[in-house]
C-alpha positions in Angstrom: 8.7 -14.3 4.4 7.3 -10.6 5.4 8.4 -9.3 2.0 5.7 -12.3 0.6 3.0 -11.7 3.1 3.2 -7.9 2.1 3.5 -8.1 -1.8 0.4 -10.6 -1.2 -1.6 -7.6 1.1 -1.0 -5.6 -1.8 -2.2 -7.5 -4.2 -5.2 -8.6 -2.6 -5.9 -5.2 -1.7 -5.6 -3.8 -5.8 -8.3 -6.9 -6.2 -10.3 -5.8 -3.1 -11.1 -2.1 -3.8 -12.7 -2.6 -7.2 -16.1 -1.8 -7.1 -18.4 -5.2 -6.9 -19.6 -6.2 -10.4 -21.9 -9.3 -10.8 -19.8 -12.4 -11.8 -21.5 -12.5 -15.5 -20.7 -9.5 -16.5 -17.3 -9.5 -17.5 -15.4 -6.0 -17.7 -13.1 -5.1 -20.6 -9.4 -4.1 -19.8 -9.3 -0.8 -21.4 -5.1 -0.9 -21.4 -2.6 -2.9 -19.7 1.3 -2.9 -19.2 3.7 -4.5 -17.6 7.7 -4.7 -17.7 9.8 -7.2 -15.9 14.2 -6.5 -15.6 16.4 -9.3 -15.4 17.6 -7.3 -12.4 14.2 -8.1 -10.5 12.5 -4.9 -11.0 9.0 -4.3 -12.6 6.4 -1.8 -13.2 3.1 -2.9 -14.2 -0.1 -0.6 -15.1 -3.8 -1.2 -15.9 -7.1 0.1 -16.8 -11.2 -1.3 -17.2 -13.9 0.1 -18.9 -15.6 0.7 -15.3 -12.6 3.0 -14.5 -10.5 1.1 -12.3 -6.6 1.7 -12.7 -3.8 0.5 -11.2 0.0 0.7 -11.0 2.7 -0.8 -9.4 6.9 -0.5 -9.5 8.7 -2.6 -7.6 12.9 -2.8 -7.4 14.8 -5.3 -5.6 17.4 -4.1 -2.9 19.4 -6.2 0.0 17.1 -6.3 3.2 17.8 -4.9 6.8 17.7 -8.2 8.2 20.1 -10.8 8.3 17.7 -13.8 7.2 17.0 -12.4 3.5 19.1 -11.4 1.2 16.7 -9.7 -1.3 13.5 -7.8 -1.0 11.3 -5.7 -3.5 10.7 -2.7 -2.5 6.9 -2.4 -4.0 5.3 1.2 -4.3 1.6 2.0 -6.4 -1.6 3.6 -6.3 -5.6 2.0 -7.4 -8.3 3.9 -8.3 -11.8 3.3 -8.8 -15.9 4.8 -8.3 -17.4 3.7 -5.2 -21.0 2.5 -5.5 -21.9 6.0 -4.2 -19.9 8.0 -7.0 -16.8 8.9 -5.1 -13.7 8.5 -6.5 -11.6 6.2 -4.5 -7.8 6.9 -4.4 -5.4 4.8 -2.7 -1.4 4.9 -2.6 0.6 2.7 -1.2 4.6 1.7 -0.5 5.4 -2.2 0.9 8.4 -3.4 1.8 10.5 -5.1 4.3 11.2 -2.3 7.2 7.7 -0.8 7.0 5.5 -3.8 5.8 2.3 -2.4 3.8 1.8 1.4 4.2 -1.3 3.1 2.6 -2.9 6.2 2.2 -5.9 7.5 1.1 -8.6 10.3 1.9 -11.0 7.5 2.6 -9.2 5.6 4.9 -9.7 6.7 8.8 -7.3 8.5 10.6 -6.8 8.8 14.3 -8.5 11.7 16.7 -5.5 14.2 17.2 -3.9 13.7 20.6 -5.7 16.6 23.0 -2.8 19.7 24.2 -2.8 18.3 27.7 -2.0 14.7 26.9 0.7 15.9 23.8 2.3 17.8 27.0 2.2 14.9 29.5 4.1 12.6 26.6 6.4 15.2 26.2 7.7 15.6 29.6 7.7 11.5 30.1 10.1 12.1 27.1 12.5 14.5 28.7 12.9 12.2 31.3 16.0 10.0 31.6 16.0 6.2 31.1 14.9 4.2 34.3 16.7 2.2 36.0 13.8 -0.9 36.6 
């Protein structure tokens, strides 16, 4: 079920970051590709004329829990202009110990944790296991 949910993030997120176009204006696909193994595994890629592209591989392997027996391991990347003229680049691995990880230089990243605090986590750390 959690493998689903994250191939469907995925996929709604490759349909989400492509820059908004008004509905009657379709946009050519410039190439497309896409390979499926008896095994289960697939790669797929794809280009517009706007310059979006994506890819995706995916391979099937036995999952860490006991209620699945199979899971795709699901990794790819999207690309496309934002309205502004940045080029948008997002990578991303899915699968069933990690759910949906991305990355990207436009995505926001957490403050780092101030030298005082870092130290304070530290010690708590070193500490042994309570008891309570």
């Amino acid at each position: 079920m959690k493998i689903e949910i994250t191939l469907l993030i995925a996929f709604a997120v490759t349909m989400v970051v492509g820059a908004p176009q008004r509905a009657d204006e379709p946009i050519a696909i410039v190439s497309q590709e896409s390979n499926i193994e008896p095994d289960g595994s697939y790669q797929y890629k794809y280009e517009t004329a706007n310059g979006i592209k994506g890819e995706e591989t995916g391979t099937l392997k036995k999952a860490t829990s006991a209620d699945t027996s199979d899971v795709i391991i699901a990794q790819g990347a999207v690309s496309y202009t934002s309205p502004e003229g940045n080029l948008i680049s997002l990578t991303y691995t899915a699968d069933d110990e990690n759910g949906f990880v991305p990355s990207g230089d436009h995505l926001p990243t957490p403050p780092p944790i101030p030298p005082a605090i870092q130290k304070a986590l530290d010690y708590l750390l070193s500490l042994p296991p309570s008891k309570n």
